[in-house]
C-alpha positions as CSV (number, residue, x, y, z in Angstrom):
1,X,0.0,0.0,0.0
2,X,1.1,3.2,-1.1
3,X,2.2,5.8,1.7
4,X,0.2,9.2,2.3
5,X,1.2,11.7,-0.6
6,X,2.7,15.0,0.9
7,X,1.5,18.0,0.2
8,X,4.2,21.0,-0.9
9,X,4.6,22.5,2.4
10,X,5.1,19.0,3.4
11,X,7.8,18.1,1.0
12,X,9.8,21.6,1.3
13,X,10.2,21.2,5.0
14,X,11.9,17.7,4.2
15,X,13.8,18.9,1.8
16,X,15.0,21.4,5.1
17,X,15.4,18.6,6.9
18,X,17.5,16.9,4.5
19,X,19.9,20.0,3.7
20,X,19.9,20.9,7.0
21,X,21.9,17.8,7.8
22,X,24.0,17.8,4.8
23,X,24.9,21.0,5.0
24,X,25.9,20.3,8.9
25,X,28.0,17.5,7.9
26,X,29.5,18.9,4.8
27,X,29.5,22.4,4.4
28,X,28.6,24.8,1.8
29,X,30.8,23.9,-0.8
30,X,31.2,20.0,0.0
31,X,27.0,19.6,-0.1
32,X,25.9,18.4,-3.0
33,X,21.8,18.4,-3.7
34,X,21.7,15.3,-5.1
35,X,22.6,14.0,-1.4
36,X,19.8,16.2,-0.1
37,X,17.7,15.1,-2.7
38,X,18.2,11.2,-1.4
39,X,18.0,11.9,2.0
40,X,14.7,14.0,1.3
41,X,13.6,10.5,-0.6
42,X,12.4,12.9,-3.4
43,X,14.3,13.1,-7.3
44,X,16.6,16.4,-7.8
45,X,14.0,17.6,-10.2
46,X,11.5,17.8,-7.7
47,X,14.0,19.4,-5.0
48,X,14.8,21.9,-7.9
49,X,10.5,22.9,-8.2
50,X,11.0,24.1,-4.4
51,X,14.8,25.8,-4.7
52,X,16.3,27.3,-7.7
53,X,19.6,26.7,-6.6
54,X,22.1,25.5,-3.8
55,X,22.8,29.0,-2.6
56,X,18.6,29.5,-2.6
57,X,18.4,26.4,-0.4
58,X,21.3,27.8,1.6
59,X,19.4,30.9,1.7
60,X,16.7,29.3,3.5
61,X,18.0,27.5,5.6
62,X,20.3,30.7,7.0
63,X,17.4,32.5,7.5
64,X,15.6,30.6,9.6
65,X,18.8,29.8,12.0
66,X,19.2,33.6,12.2
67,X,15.1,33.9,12.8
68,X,16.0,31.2,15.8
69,X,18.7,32.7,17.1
70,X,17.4,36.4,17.6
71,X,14.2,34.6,19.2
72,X,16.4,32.7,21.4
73,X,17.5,35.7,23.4
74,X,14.9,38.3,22.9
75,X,12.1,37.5,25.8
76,X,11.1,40.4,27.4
77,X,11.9,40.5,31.3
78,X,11.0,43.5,32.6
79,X,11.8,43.3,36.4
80,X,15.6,42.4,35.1
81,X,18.7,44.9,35.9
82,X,21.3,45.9,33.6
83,X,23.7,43.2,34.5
84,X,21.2,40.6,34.9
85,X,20.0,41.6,31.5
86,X,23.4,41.1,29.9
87,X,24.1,38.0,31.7
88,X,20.5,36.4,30.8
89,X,21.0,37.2,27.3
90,X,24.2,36.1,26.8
91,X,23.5,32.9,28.6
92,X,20.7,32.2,26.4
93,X,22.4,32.9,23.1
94,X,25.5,30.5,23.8
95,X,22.8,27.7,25.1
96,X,20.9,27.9,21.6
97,X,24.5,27.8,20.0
98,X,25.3,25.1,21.8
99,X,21.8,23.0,21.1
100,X,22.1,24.2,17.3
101,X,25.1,22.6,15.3
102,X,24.0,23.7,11.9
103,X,23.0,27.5,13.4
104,X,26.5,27.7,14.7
105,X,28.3,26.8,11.6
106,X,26.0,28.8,9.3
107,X,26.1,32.1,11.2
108,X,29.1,31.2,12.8
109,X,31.6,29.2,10.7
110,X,33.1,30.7,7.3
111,X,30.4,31.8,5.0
112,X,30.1,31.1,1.9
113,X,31.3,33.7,-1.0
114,X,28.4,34.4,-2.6
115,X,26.3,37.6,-3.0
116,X,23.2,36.3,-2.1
117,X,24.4,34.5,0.7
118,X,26.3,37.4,1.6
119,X,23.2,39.4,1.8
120,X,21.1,37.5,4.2
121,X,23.9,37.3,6.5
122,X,23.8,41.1,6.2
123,X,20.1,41.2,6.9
124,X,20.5,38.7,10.2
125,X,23.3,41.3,10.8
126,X,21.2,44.3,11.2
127,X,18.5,42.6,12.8
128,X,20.2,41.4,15.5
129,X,21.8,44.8,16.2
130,X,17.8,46.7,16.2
131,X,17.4,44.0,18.5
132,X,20.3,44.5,21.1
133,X,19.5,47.7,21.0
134,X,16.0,47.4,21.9
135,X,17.2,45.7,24.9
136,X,19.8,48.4,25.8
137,X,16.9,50.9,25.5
138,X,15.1,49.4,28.3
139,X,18.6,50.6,30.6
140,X,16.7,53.8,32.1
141,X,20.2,56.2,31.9
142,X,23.4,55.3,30.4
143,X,26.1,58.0,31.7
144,X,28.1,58.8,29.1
145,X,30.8,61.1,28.1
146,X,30.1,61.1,24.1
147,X,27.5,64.2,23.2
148,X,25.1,61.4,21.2
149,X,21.5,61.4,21.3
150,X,20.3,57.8,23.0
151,X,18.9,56.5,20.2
152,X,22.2,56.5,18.4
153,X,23.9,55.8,21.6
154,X,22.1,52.3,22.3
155,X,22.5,51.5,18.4
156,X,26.5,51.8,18.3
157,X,26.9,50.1,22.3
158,X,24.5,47.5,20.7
159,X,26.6,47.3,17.4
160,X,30.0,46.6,19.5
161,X,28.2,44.0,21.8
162,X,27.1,42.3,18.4
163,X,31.0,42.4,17.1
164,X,32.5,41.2,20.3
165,X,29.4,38.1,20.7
166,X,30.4,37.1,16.9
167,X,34.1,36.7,17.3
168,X,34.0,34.7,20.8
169,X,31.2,32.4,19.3
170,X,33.6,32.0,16.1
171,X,36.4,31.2,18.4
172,X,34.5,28.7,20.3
173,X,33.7,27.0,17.3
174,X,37.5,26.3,16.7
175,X,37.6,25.5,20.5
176,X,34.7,23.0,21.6
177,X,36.3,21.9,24.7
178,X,36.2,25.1,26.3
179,X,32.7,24.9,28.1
180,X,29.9,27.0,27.3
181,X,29.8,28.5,31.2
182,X,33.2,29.4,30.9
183,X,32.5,31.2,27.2
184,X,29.5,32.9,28.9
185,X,31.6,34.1,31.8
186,X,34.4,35.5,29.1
187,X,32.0,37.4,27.6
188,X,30.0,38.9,30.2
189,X,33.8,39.9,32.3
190,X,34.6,41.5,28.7
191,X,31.1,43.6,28.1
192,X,30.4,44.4,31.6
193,X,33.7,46.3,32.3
194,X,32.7,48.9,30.3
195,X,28.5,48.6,30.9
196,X,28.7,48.5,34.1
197,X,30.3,51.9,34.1
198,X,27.5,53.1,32.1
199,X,24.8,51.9,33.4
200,X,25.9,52.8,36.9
201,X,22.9,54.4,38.8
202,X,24.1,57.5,40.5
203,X,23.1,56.4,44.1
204,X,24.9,53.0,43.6
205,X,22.4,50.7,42.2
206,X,22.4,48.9,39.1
């Protein structure tokens, strides 16, 4: 007896599925769609009626892992302080880095060189910097020396956070037996030296 027939959505998100795990086990450039096309049980024609291309399936796939990261770490927690804000945060991007090996090679790893590619990592870029600064808005006063206006303020502080989370999480990659507490606590000792100046209340709190 014949299995069920799947419908389109059906069949696109297992042809996800399938390139999700070739592209975690062989990269970019050593993932071939025929492989995804087996593993998909589906003919490379057919994979070709959902994606125009390797890079489009890339695409996709990139996309999504960005979507999943930013989610990962943007929960609103409003009774949080400053340092308790950074630290959550952080925590929770390294744990979905951790829990994501395809995510962390993707965003992570060396991308691809292709424009398109190059785009959507671009876009996940600026995304996640409206983000953090959306979360450094909610810092009632930051005490700073610079004559900015706040907007611009929490968009540049959010920028250099973003810089200094991508090149730890690229190093880790390189160095998986350092553990992820240890990579969280590098990262908040190096962004809290200069936030917690910052953000200092003027009576002393945080």
């Amino acid at each position: 007896m014949s299995g069920k027939r799947l419908t389109r959505a059906e069949r696109r998100e297992r042809i996800l599925a399938a390139a999700a795990e070739v592209f975690a086990e062989a990269g970019y450039e050593g993932a071939a769609l025929r492989e995804v096309a087996s593993r998909a049980q589906i003919t490379t024609p057919v994979l070709y009626d959902h994606f125009t291309a390797k890079a489009d399936l890339y695409a996709t796939l990139l996309d999504r892992e960005i979507t999943g990261l930013i989610e990962s770490w943007s929960a609103q927690a409003e009774t949080e302080t400053a340092f308790e804000l950074l630290h959550s945060r952080v925590t929770a991007i390294y744990a979905w880095i951790e829990n994501n090996e395809l995510g962390w090679r993707m965003i992570f790893g060396e991308p691809p060189r292709t424009p398109d590619l190059a785009e959507v990592h671009a876009r996940g870029q600026q995304r996640a910097t409206a983000q953090l600064a959306g979360l450094l808005a909610r810092v009632p006063r930051l005490d700073l020396t610079a004559d900015i206006d706040r907007e611009r303020a929490d968009e540049v502080l959010a920028e250099a956070a973003k810089s200094a989370l991508n090149a730890i999480a690229t190093w880790w990659w390189r160095n998986r037996d350092v553990p992820r507490e240890q990579v969280v606590a590098l990262t908040v000792d190096l962004l809290w030296r200069g936030l917690a100046q910052i953000t200092a209340d003027p009576q002393g709190r945080q």
